[in-house]
C-alpha positions as CSV (number, residue, x, y, z in Angstrom):
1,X,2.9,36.8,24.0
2,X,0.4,35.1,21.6
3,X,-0.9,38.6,21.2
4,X,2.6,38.8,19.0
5,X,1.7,35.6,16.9
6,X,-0.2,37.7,14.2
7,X,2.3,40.4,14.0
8,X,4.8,37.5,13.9
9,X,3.4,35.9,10.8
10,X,3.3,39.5,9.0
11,X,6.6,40.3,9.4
12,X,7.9,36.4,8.5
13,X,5.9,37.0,5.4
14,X,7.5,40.5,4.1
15,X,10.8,39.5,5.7
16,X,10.7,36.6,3.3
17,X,9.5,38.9,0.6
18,X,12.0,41.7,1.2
19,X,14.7,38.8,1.4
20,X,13.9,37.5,-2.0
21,X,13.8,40.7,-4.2
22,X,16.8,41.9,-2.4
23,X,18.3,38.8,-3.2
24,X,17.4,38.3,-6.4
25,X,16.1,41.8,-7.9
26,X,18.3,44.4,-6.3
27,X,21.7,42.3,-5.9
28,X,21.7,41.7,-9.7
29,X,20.6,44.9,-10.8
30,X,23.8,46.5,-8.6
31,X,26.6,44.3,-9.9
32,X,24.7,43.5,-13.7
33,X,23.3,46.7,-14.6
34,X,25.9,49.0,-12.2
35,X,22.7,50.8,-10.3
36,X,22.9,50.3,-6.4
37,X,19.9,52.3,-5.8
38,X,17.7,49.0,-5.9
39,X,20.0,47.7,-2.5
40,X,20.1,50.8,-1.1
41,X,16.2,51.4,-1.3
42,X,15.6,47.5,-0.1
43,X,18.7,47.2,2.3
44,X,16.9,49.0,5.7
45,X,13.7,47.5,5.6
46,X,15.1,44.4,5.1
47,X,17.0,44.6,8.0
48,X,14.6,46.1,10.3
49,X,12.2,43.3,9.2
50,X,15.1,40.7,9.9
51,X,15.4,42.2,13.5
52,X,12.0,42.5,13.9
53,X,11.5,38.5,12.9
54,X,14.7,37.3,15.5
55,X,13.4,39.4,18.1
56,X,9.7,38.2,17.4
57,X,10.6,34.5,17.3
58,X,12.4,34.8,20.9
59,X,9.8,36.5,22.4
60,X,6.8,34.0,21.4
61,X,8.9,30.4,21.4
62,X,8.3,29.7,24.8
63,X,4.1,30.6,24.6
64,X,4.4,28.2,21.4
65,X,5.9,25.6,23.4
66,X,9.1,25.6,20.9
67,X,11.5,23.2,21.9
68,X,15.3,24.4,20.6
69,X,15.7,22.8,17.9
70,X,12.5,24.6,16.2
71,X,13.4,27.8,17.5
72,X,16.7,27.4,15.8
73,X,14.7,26.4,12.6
74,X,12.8,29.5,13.0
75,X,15.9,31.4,13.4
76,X,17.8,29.3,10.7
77,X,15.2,30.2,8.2
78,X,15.7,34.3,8.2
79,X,18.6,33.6,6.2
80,X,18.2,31.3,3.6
81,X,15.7,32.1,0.6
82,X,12.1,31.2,1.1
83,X,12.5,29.2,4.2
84,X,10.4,32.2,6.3
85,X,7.6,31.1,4.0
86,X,8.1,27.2,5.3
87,X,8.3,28.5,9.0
88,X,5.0,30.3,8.2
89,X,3.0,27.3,6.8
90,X,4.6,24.0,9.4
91,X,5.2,26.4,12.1
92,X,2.7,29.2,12.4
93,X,-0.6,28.1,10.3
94,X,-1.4,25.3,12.4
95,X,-0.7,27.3,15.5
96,X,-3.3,29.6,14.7
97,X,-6.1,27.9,14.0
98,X,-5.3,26.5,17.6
99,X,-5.5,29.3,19.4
């Protein structure tokens, strides 16, 4: 499953990404300037990237020796703002220059 670790740090990246300007572009632009195209354009691939990272971070905890709290770390950090970008660089960097 270390195959998945590059594909894993991808998606972390724009999941973070898609997170963010959802967040903090097309949220405020729906309810500030009453246009919910912005949402609706981010909304799915935000969500498919949000699947895409749970499902990801399952599939390659055990290969990266993850005990459960870091897994739940991992997990906990698809839904708070910039936190994928943390799991990227203490999580994922280091473990790729080891393998």
């Amino acid at each position: 499953m270390l195959k998945l670790l590059p594909v894993f740090r991808i998606v972390t990246l724009l999941e973070g990404v898609s997170y963010i300007l959802l967040l903090f572009v097309a949220t405020p632009i729906k309810y500030f300037g009453n246009d919910p195209q912005y949402v609706k354009l981010l909304g799915m691939p935000h969500g498919l990237l949000f699947i895409a990272y749970i499902i990801l971070a399952i599939l390659i905890s055990k290969d990266m020796k993850w005990n459960n709290r870091t897994l739940r770390t991992v997990l906990l950090a698809s839904i708070i703002p910039f936190a994928t970008f943390y799991v990227e660089k203490k999580f994922l960097r280091k473990s790729n220059a080891k393998h």
